[in-house]
C-alpha positions as a Markdown table, in Angstrom:
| # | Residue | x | y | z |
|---|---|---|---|---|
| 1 | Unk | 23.5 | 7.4 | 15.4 |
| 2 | Unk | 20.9 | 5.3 | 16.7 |
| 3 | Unk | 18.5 | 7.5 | 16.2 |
| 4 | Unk | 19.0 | 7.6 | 12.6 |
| 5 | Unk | 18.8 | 3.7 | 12.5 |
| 6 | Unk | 15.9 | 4.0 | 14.7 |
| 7 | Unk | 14.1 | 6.2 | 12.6 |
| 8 | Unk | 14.9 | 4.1 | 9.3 |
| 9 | Unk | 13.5 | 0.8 | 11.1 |
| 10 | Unk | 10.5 | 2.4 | 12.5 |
| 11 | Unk | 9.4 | 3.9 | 8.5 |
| 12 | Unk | 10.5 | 0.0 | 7.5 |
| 13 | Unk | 8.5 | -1.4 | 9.9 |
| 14 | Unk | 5.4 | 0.6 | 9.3 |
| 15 | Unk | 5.2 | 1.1 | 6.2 |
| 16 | Unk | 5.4 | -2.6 | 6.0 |
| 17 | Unk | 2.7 | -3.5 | 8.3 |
| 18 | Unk | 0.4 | -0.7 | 6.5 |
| 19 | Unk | 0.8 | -2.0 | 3.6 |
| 20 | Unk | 0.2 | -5.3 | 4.1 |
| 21 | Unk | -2.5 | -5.0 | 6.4 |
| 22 | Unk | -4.7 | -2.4 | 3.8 |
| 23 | Unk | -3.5 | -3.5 | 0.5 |
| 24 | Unk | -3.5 | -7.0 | -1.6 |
| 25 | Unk | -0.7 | -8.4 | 0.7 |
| 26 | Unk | 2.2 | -6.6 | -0.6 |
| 27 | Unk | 4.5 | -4.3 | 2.2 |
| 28 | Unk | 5.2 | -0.7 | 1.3 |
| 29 | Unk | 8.8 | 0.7 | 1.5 |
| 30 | Unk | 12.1 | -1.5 | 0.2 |
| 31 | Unk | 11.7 | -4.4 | 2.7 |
| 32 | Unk | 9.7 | -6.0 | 0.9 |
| 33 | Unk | 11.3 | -5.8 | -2.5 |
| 34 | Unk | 14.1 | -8.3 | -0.5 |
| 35 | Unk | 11.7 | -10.3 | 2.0 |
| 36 | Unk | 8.6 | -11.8 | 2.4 |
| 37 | Unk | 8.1 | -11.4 | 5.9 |
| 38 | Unk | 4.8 | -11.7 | 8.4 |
| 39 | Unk | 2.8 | -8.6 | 9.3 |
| 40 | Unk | 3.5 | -8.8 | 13.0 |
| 41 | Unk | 7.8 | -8.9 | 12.1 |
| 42 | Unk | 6.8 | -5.3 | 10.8 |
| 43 | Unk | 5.2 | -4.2 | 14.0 |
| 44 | Unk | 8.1 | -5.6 | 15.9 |
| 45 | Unk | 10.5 | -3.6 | 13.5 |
| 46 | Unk | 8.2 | -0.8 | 13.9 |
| 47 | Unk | 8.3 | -1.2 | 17.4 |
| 48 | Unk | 12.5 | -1.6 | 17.7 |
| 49 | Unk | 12.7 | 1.6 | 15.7 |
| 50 | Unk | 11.3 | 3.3 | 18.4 |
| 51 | Unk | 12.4 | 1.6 | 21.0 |
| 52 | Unk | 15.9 | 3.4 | 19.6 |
| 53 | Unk | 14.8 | 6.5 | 18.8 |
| 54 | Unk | 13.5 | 7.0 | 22.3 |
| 55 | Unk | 16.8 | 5.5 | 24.0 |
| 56 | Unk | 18.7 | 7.9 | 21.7 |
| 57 | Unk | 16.6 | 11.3 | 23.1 |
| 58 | Unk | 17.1 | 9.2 | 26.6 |
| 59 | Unk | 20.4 | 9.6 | 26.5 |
| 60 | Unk | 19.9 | 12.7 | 25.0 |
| 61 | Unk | 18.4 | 14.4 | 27.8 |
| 62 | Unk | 21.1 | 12.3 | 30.2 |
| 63 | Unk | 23.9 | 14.1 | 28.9 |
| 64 | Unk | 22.7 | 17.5 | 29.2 |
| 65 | Unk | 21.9 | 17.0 | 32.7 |
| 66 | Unk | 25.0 | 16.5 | 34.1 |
| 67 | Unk | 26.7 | 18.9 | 34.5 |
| 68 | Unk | 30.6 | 19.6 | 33.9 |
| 69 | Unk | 32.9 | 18.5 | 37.0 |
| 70 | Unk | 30.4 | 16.4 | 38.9 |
C-alpha cells in the first residue's frame, strides 16, 4: 500500500514542481486546483513519494529473503 501512495505523491509532487517551474506559475496535476503551494513543497512531495516507493520494494525484497522457519 505504500507504494501506491508513494507513487501518487511522487506524480503530485513532480508534476507540481514542473509545472511551476516551466510554465506561468501554475502547478500541473490536481494539487494545485486545492493549494497554492511553493515550488520546493513539490520537490519535497516529490521526494517523500519516493522515499516510499523505495521503502515499499525494501521491504519487498526483505520478505522474500527470509526464508520459512528461520
Amino acid at each position: 500500500m505504500r507504494g501506491i501512495i508513494g507513487i501518487i505523491v511522487l506524480i503530485q509532487g513532480a508534476l507540481g514542481a514542473l509545472g511551476r517551474t516551466f510554465t506561468e506559475g501554475t502547478g500541473w496535476g490536481i494539487l494545485p486546483h486545492w493549494y497554492d503551494l511553493p515550488t520546493l513543497a513539490y520537490v519535497g512531495m516529490a521526494a517523500a513519494g519516493l522515499l516510499l516507493v523505495v521503502w515499499e520494494e525494501a521491504d519487498k525484497k526483505r520478505k522474500k529473503r527470509v526464508t520459512p522457519g528461520a
